[in-house]
C-alpha positions, 0 to 999 in steps of 0.5 A, a space after each residue: 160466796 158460798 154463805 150466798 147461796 153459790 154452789 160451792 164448785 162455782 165459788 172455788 172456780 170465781 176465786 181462782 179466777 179472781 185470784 189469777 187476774 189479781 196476780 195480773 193474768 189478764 195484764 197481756 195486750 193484744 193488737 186485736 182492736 187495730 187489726 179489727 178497728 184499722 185503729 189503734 185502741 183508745 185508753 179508757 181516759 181517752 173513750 171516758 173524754 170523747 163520750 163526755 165531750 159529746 154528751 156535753 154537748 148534746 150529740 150522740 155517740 160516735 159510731 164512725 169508728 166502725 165504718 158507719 156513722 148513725 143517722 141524724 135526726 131533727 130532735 138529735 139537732 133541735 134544742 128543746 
């Protein structure tokens, strides 16, 4: 980092805190997205096929999951 240009205090705090996270530092889980969401977290399997289903199919994302769902649009349902 420091041959790029990284001063070289900002580059020993960015490998120390790679180091942490690969030594499994940021590996604890908390229930913050079912107390937030009022559902359990999805894997990033389970969000990576939701998405690819939808996109598959041409609608857009869902935004139910936080309370509201966008609105519709005639080019979101009309093939072109």
């Amino acid at each position: 980092m420091i041959c790029a240009g990284v001063p070289e205090q900002i580059a020993e705090m960015n490998a120390q805190a790679f180091s942490l996270t690969a030594g499994g530092d940021a590996e604890w889980v908390t229930q913050d997205v079912q107390s937030l969401l009022g559902r359990p977290a999805r894997s990033l399997e389970q969000f990576h096929r939701r998405l690819r289903r939808r996109v598959l199919l041409g609608r857009a994302p869902d935004t139910q999951s936080v309370g509201r769902r966008a609105p519709r649009t005639a080019a979101a349902t009309t093939p072109t």
